[in-house]
C-alpha positions in Angstrom: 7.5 -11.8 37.5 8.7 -9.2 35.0 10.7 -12.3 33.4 7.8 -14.7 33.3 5.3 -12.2 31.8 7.9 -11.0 29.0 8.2 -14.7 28.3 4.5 -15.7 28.2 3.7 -12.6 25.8 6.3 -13.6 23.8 4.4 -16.8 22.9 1.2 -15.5 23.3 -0.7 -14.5 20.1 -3.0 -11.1 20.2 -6.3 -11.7 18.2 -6.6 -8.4 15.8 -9.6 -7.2 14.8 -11.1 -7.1 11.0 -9.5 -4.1 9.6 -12.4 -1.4 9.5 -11.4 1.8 7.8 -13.9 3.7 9.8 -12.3 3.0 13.1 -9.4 5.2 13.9 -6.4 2.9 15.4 -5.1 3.6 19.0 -3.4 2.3 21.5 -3.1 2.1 25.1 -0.6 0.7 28.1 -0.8 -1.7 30.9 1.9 -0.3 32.7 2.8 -2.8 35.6 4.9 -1.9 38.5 6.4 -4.0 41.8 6.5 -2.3 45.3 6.9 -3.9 48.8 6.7 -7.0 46.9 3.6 -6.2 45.6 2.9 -6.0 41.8 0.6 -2.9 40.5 -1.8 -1.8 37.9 -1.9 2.1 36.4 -5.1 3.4 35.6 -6.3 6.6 35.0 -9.8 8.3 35.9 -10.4 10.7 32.3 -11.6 13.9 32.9 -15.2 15.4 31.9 -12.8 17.8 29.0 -11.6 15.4 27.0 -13.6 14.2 23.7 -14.4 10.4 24.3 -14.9 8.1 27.5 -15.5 11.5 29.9 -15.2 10.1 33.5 -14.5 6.6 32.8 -11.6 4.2 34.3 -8.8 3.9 31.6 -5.4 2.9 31.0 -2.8 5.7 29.9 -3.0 5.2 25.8 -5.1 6.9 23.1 -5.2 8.0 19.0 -2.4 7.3 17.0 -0.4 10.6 15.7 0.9 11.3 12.4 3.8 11.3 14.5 4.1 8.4 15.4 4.7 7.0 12.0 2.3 4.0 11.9 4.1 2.6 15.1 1.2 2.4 17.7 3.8 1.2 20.3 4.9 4.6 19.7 1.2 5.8 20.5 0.9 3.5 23.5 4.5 5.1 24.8 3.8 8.9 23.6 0.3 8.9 25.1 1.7 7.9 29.0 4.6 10.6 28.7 1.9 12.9 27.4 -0.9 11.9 30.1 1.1 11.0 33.3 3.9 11.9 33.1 6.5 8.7 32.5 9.6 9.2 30.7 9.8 6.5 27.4 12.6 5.1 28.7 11.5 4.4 32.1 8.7 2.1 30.3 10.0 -1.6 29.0 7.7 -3.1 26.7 6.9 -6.4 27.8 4.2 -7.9 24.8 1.2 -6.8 23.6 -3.0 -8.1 24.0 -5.8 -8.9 22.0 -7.2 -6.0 20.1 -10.1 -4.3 21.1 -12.8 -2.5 19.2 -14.8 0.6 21.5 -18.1 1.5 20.7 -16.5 4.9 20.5 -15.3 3.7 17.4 -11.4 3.1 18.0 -9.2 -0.1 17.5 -7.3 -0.3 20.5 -4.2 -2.2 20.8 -2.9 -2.9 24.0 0.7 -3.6 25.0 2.2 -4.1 28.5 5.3 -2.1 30.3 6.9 -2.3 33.0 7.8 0.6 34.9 11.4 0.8 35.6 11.2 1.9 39.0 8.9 3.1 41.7 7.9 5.4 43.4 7.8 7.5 40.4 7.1 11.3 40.3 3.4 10.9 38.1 3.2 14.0 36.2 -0.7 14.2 34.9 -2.3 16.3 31.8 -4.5 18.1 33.9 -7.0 18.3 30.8 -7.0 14.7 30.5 -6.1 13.1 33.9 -8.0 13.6 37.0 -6.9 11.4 39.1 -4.3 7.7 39.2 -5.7 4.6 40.3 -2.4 2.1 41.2 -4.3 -0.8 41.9 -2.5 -4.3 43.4 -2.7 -7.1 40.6 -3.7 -9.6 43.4 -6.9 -7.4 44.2 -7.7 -7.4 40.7 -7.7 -11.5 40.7 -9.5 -11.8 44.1 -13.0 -12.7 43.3 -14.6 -9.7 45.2 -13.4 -7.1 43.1 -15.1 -8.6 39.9 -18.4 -7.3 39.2 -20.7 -8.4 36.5 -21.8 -5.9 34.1 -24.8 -6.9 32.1 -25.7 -5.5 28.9 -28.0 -5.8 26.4 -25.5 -5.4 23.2 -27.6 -6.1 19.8 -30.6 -7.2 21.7 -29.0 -10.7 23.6 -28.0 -9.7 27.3 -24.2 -10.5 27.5 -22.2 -10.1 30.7 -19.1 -8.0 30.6 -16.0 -8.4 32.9 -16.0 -5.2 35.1 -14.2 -4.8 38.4 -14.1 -2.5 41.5 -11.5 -0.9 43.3 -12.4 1.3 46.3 -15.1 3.7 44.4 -14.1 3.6 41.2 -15.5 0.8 38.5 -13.2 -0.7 35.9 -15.7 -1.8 33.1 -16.1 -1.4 29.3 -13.2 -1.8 26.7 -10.6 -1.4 30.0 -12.0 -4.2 31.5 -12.4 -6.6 28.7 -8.3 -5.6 28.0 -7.9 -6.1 32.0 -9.2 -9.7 31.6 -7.1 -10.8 28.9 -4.0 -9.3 31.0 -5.3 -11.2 34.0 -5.3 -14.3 31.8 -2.3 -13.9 31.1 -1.0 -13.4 34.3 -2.2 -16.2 35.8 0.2 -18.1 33.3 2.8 -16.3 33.9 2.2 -17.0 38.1 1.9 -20.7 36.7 -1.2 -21.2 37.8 
């Protein structure tokens, strides 16, 4: 699957975002893993100390560095070492998703890894990590685990993608990423 899904991103086209001075850029990873023949999702549940998205369902990721020199694979890489633990170059970069812009105020850029192996030794910031959610990529696609999550965004009621897993909810900015990954995925599958 690994194979497929490099190849798929690799014609696949992210939509960016306007560029918006005020939003600070970022990025995030969907870090993918196979075990018992079973492909994985790593997620993170933040902690109630960091600054934004306190107790919320994320993927490893956040603001790009000086350090990382304009490079926000970089930040997507740095930013999983820094809050879980995985080495850089246990991480293969596969593509990258659409852009996303958080109310928070952050263009996120997604890109998707694979993990070279597993099990792996996870290795959290204790300041920023509470807990790992490895969630099976089939539970994602099975129909039970979406959830609608109505808003009203700008006064229209929209529904957003949001999806369950045990007692956690996946919802917001990680969902609507989760989504376009899922999309993808299902080319990649061939379906």
């Amino acid at each position: 699957m690994r194979d497929k899904l490099r190849d798929v991103l690799a014609g696949y086209e992210p939509q960016g975002i306007e560029k918006d001075d005020s939003l600070w850029p970022a990025a995030v990873l969907v870090l993918v893993y196979e075990h018992h023949g079973r492909h994985h999702v790593v997620f993170q549940k933040r902690t109630d100390r960091v600054d934004a998205h306190k107790g919320q369902i994320s993927f490893p990721g956040g603001g790009q560095d000086p350090e990382d020199e304009g490079d926000l694979v970089r930040t997507a890489i740095r930013e999983t070492h820094e809050e879980i633990g995985v080495h850089p170059d246990h991480i293969e970069i596969l593509g990258q998703l659409d852009d996303i812009k958080t109310i928070s105020n952050f263009a996120v850029t997604p890109y998707v890894g694979w993990l070279a192996h597993y099990p792996y030794e996870w290795t959290f910031s204790d300041e920023e990590v509470a807990y790992l959610l490895e969630v099976p990529v089939d539970h994602l696609r099975h129909p039970d685990s979406y959830v609608p999550d109505r808003r009203v965004i700008n006064g229209v009621q929209r529904e957003m993608p949001a999806y369950q897993w045990q007692d956690d909810l996946i919802w917001g900015a990680t969902a609507r990423m989760l989504t376009n990954f899922l999309d993808l995925w299902r080319v990649a599958a061939g379906e």
